[in-house]
N, C-alpha and C positions, 0 to 999 in steps of 0.2 A: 890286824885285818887290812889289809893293802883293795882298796878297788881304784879301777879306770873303767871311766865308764866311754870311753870312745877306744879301744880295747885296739884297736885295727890289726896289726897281725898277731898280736897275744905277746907282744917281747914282753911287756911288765909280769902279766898274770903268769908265764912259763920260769921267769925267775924266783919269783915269791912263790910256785910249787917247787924248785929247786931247794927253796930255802927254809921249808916246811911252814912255809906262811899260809893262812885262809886267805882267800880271795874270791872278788866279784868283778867281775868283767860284762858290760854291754858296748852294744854297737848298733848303728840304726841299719848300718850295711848286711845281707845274709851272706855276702860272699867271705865279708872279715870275720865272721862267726865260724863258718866254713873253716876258713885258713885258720883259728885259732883254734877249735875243735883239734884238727889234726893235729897242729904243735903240742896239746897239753900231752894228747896221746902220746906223741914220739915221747915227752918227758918222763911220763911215766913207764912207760918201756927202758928207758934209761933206768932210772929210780929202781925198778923191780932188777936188771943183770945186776947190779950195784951191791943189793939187797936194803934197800933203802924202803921205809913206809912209805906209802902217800896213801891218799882220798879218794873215792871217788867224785866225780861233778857231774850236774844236771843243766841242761843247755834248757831255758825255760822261753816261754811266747808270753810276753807282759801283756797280750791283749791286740784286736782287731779295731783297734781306736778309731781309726780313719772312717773303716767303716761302720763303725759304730756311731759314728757322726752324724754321718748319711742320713741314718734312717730311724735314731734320734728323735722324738716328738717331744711338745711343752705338755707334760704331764695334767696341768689345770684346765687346761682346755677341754672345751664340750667334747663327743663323741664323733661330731659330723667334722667341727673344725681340727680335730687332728688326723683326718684321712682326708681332710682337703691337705694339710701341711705333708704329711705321708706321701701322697701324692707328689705334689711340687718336690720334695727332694729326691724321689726316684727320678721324677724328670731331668734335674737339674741332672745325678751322677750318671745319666746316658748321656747327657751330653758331655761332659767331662771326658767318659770313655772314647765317646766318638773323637771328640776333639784330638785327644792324645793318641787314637789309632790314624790318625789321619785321614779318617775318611769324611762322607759327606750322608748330610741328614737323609730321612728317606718315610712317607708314607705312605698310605693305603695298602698294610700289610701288616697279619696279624702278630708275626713272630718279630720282623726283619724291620732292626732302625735305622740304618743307614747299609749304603756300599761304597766299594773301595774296589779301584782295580777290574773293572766288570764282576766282583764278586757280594754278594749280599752281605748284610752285617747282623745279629741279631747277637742281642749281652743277657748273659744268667742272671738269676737273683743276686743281691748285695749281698743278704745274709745268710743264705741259703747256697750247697754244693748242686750245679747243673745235675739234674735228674735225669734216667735215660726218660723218663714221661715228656720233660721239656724237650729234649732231643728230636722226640718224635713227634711231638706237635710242629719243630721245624722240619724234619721231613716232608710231615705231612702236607705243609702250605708247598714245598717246592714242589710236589707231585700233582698238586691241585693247578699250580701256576708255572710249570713247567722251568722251573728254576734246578741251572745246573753247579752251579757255583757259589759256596755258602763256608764262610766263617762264623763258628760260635767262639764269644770273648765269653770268659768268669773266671772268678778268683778260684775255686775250686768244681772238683766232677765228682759227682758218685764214684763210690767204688766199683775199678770193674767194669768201668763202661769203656774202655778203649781195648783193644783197636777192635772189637766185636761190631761196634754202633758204625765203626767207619767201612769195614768192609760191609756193613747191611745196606749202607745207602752208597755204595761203588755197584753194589747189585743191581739198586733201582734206578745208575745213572746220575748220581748226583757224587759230586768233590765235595766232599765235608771237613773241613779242619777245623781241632777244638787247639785254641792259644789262651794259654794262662794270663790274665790281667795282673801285672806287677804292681805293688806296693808303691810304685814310683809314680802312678799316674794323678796322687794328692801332692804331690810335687809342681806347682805350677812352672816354675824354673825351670824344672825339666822338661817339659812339656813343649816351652818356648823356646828349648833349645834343642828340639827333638832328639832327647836320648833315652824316651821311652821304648822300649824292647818287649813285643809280644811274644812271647816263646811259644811253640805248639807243646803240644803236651806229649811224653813219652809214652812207653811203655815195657816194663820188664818181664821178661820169662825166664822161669829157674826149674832146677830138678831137683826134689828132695831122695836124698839116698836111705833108705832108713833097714836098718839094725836089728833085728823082734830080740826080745829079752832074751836069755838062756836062763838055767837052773841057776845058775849063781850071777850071770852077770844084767846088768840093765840093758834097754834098749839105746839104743843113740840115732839121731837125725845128724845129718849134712847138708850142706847146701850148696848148689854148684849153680852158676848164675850163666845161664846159654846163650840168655840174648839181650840185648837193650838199642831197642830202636827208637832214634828223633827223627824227627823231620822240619828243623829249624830252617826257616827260609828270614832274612832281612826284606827282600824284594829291593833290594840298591844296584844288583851289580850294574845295570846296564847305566847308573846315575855315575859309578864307580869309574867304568871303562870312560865314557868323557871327560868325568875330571882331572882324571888320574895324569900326570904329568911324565913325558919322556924318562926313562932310566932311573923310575923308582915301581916300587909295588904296596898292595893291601890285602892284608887277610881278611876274609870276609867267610858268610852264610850261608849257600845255597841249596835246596833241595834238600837238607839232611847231612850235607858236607861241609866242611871247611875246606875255602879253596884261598890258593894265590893266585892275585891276579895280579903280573907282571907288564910292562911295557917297556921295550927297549928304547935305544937310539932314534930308530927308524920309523917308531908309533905301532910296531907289532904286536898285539896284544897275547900275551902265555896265559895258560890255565892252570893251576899245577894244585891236587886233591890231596891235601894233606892227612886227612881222616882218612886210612886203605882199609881201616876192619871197626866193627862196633865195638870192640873194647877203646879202644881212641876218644871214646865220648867221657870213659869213666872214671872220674878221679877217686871216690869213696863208696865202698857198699857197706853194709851192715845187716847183723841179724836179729832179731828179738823171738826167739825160742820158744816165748810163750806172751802170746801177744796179748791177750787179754786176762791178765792175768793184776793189770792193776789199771784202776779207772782214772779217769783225768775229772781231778773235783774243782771248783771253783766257789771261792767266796761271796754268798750273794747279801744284803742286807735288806734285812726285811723292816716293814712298817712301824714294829714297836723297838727299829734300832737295834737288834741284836743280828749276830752274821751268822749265816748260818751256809754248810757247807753243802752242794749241788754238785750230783755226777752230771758232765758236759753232755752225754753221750760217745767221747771218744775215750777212746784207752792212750797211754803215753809208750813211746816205743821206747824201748830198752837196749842199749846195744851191749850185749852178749858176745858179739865178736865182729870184727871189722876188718875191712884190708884199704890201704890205700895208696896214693903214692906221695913221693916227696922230692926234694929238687936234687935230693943224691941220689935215689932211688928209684925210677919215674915204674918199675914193674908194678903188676897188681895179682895177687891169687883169687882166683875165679873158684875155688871153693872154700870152704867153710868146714873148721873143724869138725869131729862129730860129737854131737853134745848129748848126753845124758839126760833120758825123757820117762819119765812114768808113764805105764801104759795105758791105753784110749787114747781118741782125737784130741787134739788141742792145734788152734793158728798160729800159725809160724808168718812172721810180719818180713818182708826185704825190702830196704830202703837206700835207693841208690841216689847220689850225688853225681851231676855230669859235673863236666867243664867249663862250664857259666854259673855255677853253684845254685843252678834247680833241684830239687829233688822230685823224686816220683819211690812210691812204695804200693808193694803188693803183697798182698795177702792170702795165705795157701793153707788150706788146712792139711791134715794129715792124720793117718791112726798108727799108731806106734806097737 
């Protein structure tokens, strides 16, 4: 058994599947997961022209520890003094948030902790995914209070709730952006060295092509992937354009683009939009066929010490088939073979990877 548990682009773990060794690979980074995910892939695509066995592998989540820190109470404690404690560490990790989004505190308002940038700030639950219910209680106070400009930070959204919830409140006048709170903001270092990165949240849209059975043959599903829009903003460039020194350039963020920004000789500033089409964002997609089809359990221990196994409420996604690119390769296929489906509905789960190694997944059901 060969493990590296700082795994970073997967050289060890891709040689010991070469070599028909078991292996365990972590990494605290998701983008080296990312990059190591694909290698094992390419490996066993080797492996299989070859005619060589290999294994399948399961990319696992050890756990929301950080935030399980958070909110965390001393178990022996009275009833009153552990939602006074409850309390104090929600407070504490808005300010954390704030801290690390760089903005500034803010009261006398129900949803909204601080702003940034003439825009408002209000942050999700810790342990909870942003609900369209919370969503719209922040609506609601900006319609009350004539607020045009609003950021929602959280670790995760309901499902489904983009980009529906943003063009509802473009309706009513309000700029709403939802930006995912990275893993990195327990990071104090980072923090202090601002390299914490808000990403907005994406969203995909696909077309399911689907097959109905014949007398002898089965039905099949496809999947063709149409769109995938971000709207990643840094908000640097204009920090950028000043610092930026005569006769060099920087790749940056803006609006949804990746741009260069150049400077000559002369202090002429260039712009040059290196993203020309939505496929440009996507380095990996993937399918799972049949989404719910196996539950995501978790080990809990109970009172009298024995462990005893809990569905999460999520299912684990499977990937069935996948495309992606590689540094010989950089193409990607934007559909999906078609796969063999028992008849009636069943959800078909798509999980895309951009180029910062986010992912965003959607879910489609279908009848076959």
């Amino acid at each position: 058994l060969v493990a590296d548990f700082f795994c970073g682009s997967g050289t060890t773990l891709a040689v010991a599947e070469k070599l028909g060794r078991k292996w365990i690979g972590s990494d605290l980074g998701k983008f080296s997961i990312h990059t190591t995910r694909k290698r094992m892939i390419g490996v066993q695509r080797e492996l299989k022209k070859s005619g060589t066995d290999f294994r399948a592998f399961e990319i696992l989540n050890l756990g929301k520890y950080e935030r399980q820190h958070y909110i965390g109470v001393n178990p022996t404690l009275r009833e009153e003094q552990k939602q006074k404690q409850l309390a104090k560490k929600e407070k504490d990790f808005v300010k954390l948030i704030v801290k690390a989004y760089k903005a500034e505190s803010t009261n006398n308002f129900k949803t909204f902790v601080a702003k940034k940038a003439g825009r408002l700030v209000a942050v999700g639950p810790i342990n909870l995914p942003a609900s369209r219910l919370f969503v719209e209680e922040v609506i609601k106070e900006c319609i009350e209070k004539q607020i045009t400009k609003v950021d929602i930070l959280s670790f995760e959204y309901e499902m489904g709730l983009f980009p529906k919830i943003q063009e509802e409140a473009k309706a009513k006048g309000i700029d709403l952006a939802l930006k995912h709170i990275p893993r990195e903001v327990f990071d104090k270092r980072a923090i202090e060295k601002n390299q914490i990165q808000f990403h907005d949240v994406s969203y995909i849209e696909v077309k399911p092509q689907i097959k109905p059975a014949g007398k002898r043959t089965p039905g099949t599903v496809a999947i063709e992937l149409t769109d995938f829009s971000v709207y990643y903003n840094q908000d640097i460039v204009d920090n950028v354009i000043a610092s930026l020194k005569k006769g060099s350039n920087k790749v940056l963020v803006e609006q949804g683009n990746i741009i260069k920004i150049s400077k000559d000789k002369d202090g002429i500033v260039k712009r040059e939009v290196l993203t020309k089409k939505w496929t440009d964002w996507i380095d990996y997609w993937a399918v799972d066929f049949d989404f719910e089809s196996k539950k995501e359990l978790v080990q809990i221990k109970k009172e009298d010490g024995k462990i005893e196994e809990v569905w999460s409420g999520n299912y684990i996604f499977e990937n069935e088939w996948q495309s992606f690119r590689t540094k010989k390769d950089r193409s990607i296929e934007l559909k999906s073979v078609s796969h063999e489906c028992e008849k009636g509905q069943r959800k078909i789960a798509v999980k895309v990877v951009d180029i910062f190694g986010n992912d965003t997944m959607k879910v489609i059901e279908v009848n076959v």
